[in-house]
C-alpha positions as CSV (number, residue, x, y, z in Angstrom):
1,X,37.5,2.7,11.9
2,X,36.8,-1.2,12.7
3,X,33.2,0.0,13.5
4,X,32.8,2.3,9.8
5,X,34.8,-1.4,8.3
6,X,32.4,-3.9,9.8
7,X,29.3,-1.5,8.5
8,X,30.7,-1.5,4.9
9,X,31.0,-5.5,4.9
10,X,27.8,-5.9,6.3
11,X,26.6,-4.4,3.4
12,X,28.6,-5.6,0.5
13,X,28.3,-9.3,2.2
14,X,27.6,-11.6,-0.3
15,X,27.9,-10.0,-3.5
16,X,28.1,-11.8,-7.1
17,X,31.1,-14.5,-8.0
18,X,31.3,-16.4,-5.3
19,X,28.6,-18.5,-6.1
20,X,27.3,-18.1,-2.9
21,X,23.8,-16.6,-2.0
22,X,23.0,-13.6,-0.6
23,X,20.3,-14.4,1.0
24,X,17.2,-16.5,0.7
25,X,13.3,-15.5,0.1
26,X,11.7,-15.9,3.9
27,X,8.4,-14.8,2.4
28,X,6.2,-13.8,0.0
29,X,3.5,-11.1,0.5
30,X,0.9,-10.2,-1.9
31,X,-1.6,-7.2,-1.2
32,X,-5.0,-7.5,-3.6
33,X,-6.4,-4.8,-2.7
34,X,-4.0,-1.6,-2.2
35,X,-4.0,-0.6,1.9
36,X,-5.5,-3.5,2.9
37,X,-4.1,-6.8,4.7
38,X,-1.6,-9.0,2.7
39,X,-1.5,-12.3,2.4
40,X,1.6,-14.8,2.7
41,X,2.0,-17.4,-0.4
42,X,4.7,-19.8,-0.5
43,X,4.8,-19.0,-4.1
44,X,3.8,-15.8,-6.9
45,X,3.9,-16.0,-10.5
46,X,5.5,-12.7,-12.0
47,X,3.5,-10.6,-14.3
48,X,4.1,-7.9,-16.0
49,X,2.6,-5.0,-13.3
50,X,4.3,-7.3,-10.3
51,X,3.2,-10.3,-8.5
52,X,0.0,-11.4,-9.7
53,X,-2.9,-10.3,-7.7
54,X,-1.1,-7.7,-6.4
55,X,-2.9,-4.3,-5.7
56,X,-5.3,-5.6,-8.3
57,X,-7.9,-3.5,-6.5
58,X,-8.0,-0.7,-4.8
59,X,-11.0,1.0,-2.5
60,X,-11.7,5.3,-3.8
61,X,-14.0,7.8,-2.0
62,X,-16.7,9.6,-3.3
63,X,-14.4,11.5,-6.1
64,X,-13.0,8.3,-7.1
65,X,-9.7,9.6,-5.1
66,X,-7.6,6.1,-3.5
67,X,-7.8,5.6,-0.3
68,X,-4.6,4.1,1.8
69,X,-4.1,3.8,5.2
70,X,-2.6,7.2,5.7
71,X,-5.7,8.3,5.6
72,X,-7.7,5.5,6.9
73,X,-6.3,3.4,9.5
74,X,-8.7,0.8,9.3
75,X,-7.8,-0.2,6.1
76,X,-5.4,-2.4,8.4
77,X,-8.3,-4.4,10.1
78,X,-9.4,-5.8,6.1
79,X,-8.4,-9.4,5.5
80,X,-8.4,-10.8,2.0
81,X,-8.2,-14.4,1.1
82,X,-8.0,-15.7,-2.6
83,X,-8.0,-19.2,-3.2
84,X,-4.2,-20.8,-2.7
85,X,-4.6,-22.2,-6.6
86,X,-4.5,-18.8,-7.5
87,X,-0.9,-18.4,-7.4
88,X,-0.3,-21.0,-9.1
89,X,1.3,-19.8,-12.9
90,X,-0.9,-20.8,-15.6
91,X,-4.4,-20.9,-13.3
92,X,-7.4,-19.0,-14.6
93,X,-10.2,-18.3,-12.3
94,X,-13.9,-19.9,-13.0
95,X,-17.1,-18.2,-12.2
96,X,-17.0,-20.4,-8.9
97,X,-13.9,-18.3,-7.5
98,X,-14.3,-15.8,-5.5
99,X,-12.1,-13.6,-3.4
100,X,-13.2,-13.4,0.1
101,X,-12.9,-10.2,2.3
102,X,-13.7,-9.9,5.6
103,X,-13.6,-7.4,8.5
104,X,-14.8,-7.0,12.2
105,X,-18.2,-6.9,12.8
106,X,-18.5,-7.4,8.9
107,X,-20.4,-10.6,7.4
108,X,-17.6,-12.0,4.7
109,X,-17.7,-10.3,1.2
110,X,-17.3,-12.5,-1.5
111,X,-16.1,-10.8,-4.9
112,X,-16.4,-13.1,-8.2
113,X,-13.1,-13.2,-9.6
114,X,-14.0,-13.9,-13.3
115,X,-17.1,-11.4,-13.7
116,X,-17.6,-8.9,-16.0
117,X,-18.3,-5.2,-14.5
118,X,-19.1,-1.7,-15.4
119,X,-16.8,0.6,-15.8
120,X,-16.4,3.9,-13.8
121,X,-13.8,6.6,-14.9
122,X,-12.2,9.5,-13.1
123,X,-10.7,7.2,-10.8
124,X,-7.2,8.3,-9.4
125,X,-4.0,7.1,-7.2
126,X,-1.0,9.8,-6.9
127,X,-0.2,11.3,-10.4
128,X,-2.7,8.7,-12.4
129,X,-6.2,8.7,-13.5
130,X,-8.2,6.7,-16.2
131,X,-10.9,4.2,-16.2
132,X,-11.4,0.7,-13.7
133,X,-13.6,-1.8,-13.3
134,X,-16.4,-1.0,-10.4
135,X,-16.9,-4.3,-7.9
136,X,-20.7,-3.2,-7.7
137,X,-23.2,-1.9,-5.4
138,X,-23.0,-4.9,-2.6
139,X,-18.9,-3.9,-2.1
140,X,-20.1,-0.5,-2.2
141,X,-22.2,-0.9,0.8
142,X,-20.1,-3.1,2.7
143,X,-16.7,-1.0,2.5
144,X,-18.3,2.1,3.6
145,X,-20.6,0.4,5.9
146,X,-17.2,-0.3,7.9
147,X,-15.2,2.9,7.0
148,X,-18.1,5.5,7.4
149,X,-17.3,7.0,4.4
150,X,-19.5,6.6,0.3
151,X,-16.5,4.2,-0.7
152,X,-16.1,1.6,-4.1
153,X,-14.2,-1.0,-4.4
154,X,-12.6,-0.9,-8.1
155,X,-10.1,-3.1,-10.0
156,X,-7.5,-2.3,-12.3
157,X,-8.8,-2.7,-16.1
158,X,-5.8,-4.0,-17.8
159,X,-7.2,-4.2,-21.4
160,X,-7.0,-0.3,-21.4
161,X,-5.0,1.2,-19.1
162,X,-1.4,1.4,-18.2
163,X,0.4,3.1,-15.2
164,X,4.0,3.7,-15.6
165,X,6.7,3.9,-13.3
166,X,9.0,7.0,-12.9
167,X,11.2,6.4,-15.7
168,X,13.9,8.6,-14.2
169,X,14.3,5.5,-11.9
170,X,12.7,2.6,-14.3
171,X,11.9,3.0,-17.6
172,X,9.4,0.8,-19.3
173,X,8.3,-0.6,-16.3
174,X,4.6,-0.4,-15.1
175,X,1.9,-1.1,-12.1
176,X,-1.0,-1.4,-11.4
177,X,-2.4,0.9,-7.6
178,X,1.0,0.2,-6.3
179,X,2.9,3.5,-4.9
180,X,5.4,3.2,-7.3
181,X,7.2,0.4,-8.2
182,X,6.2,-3.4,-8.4
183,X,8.3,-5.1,-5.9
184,X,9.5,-4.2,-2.6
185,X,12.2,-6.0,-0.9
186,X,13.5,-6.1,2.8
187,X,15.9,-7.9,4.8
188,X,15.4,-10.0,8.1
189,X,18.3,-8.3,9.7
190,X,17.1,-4.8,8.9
191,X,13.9,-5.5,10.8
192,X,15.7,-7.0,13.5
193,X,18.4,-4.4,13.7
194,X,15.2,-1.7,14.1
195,X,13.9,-3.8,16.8
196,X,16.7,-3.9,19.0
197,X,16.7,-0.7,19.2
198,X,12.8,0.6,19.4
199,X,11.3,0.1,23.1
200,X,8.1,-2.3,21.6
201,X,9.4,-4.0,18.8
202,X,7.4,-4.0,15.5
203,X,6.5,-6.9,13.1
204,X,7.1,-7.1,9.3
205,X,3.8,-6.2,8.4
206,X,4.5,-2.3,9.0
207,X,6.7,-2.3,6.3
208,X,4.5,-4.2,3.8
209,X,7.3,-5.6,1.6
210,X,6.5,-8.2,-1.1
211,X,9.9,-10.0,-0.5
212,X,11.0,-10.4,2.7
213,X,14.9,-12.3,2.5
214,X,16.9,-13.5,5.3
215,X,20.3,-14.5,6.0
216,X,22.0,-11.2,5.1
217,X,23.6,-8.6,6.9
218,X,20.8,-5.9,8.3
219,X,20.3,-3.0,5.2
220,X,22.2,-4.9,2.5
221,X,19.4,-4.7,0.5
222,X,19.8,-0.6,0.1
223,X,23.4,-1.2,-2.2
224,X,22.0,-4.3,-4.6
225,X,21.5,-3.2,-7.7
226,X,21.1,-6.3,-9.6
227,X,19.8,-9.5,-8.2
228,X,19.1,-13.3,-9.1
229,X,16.1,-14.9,-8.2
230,X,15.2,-18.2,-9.4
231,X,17.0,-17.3,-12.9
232,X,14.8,-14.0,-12.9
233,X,17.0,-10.3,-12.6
234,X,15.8,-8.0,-10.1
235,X,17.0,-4.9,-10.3
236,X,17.1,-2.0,-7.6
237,X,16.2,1.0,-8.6
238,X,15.3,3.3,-5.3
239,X,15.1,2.8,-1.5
240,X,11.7,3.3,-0.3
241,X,10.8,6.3,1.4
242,X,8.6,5.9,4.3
243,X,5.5,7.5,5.1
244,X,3.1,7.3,8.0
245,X,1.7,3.4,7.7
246,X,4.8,1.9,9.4
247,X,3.5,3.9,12.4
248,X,-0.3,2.3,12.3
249,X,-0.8,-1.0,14.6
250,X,-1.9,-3.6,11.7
251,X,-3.7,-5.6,14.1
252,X,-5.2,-3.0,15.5
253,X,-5.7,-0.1,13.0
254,X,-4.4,2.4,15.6
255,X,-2.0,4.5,15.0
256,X,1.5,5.4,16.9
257,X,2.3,8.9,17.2
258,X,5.8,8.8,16.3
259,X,7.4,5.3,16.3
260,X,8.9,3.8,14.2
261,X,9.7,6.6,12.3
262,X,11.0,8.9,15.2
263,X,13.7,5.7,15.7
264,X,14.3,5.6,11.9
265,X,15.1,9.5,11.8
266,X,18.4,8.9,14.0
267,X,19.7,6.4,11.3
268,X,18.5,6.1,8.3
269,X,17.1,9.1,7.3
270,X,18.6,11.3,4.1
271,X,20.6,13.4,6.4
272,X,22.5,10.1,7.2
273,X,22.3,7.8,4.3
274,X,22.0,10.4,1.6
275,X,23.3,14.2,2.8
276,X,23.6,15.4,-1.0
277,X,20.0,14.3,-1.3
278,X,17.4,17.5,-0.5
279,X,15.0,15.3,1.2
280,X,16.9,15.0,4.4
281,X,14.1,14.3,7.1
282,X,12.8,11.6,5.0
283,X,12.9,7.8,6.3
284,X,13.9,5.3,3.9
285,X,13.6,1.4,4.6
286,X,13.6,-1.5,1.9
287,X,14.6,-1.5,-1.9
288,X,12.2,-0.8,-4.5
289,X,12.5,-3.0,-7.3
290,X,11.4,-4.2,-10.9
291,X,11.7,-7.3,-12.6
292,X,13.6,-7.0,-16.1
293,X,11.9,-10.8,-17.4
294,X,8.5,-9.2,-16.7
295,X,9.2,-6.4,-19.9
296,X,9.1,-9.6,-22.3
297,X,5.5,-10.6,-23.6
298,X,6.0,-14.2,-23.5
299,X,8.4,-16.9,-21.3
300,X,7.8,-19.9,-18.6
301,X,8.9,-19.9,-14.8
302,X,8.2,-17.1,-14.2
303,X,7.5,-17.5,-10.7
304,X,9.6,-17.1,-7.2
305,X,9.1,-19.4,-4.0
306,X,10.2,-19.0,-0.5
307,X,13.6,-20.7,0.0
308,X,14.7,-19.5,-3.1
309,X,18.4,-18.2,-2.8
310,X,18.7,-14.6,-3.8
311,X,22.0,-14.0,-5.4
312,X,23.5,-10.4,-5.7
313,X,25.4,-10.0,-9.4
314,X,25.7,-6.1,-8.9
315,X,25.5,-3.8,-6.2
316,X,25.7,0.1,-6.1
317,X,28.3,1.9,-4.5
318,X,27.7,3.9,-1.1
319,X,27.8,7.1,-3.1
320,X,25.1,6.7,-6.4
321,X,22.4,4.4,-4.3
322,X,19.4,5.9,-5.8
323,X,16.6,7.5,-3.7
């Protein structure tokens, strides 16, 4: 009973009117180009598809299909870099800015950042499909030069198109090649909490969140349903379900055959968190999230920095945590 006591506080710990934070941002990932390496920012303005920059891109095969690193492990070994002014909220890129790719054995890629481009349709990522801007021939070459595979790098053409997220979970909300939702959010203690159990222990960067807190009690994030974060309202709206990348080596691009996930399974699967769920096999680690200031057209400060202190105003109950 102490045990099933101490589990429930650790989760509820820190939750709205007492004044005190929950937690506090550790840090800020951003992933331009969907699959590929991320890249840590003190600071990201919030737009209205996410972070900005975030999975502004996105790499498709031959049919115009995405690619991700469930099917192309590799994707891990990509570095991006775009220049650190770029987070900065009211900066517009010039025709000098680039953002720079690179990859073993690759000479560095350097994509114009304020360029026009053609467009290519037929492009597609899980249920969507419409029309995005094509990087050229010299990306082209150069991404499936190193993947082996006819492969374009494309970028999301705002001006036209719109990707919506599931409104049974978040209505009004939209992305641009993310999975799903715009922001993912994970806890220091859940990561460390995995590692003392798992024989190797495994970095952040499997899970690819975009804010990474600290200073709560591991899996708090699965019951907050509404959060402060420098005056903006986060919301939770589903607990991430995990599917093969936490398994691939991001420094390596090789693949585990079974762990994490096989650890995962014995605790935080849907048979454990979530028995009157159907998906019982499935993994889930992190909270999916949206941002309710980025539904409004206009608005300044709009940006979150690491060592802000996140502050929980809401949380879900045990029983109606959405997955």
């Amino acid at each position: 009973m102490e045990k099933a006591a101490s589990f429930l506080s650790s989760l509820i710990g820190g939750v709205g009117g007492s004044g005190e934070p929950a937690a506090t941002v550790k840090s800020i990932l951003v992933y331009p180009i969907k699959s590929c390496r991320g890249i840590s920012v003190p600071q990201a303005p919030i737009t209205p598809t996410g972070f900005r920059w975030d999975r502004q891109w996105m790499l498709v095969n031959s049919k115009g299909r995405g690619c991700t690193q469930r099917v192309a492990p590799k994707l891990a070994l990509i570095q991006v870099e775009l220049p650190p002014e770029a987070f900065a909220e009211d900066w517009l890129p010039t025709h000098h800015d680039y953002m720079v790719i690179r990859a073993p054995g690759m000479e560095p890629l350097k994509i114009p950042l304020a360029s026009e481009c053609a467009t290519i349709y037929d492009v597609s990522v899980w249920e969507w499909s419409g029309s995005a801007y094509d990087e050229g021939a010299e990306a082209a070459e150069w991404f499936s030069t190193f993947l082996g595979n006819p492969t374009r790098l494309v970028r999301f053409k705002e001006e036209s198109e719109t990707r919506l997220t599931d409104p049974d979970y978040a209505q009004g909300y939209k992305v641009m090649f993310s999975d799903g939702f715009p922001f993912l959010i994970v806890s220091q203690g859940s990561l460390e909490a995995l590692n003392e159990i798992l024989k190797e222990p495994v970095p952040i960067n499997r899970f690819r969140p975009n804010i990474l807190v600290e200073g709560c009690h591991p899996y708090a994030e699965d019951l907050w349903k509404t959060l402060k974060i420098n005056k903006l309202t986060f919301q939770g709206v589903k607990l991430c379900r995990r599917c093969k990348v936490p398994t691939i080596n991001q420094e390596t691009g090789i693949p585990s055959p079974t762990e994490p996930t096989e650890t995962l399974q014995t605790y935080r699967s849907g048979e454990v968190l979530l028995p009157s769920h159907k998906n019982k096999r499935q993994v889930y680690f992190g909270q999916n999230t949206v941002c309710r200031e980025s539904l409004s057209v206009n608005g300044e400060g709009r940006i979150i920095k690491v060592g802000d202190p996140v502050y929980v105003m809401q949380s879900f109950s045990s029983s109606e945590v959405p997955a």
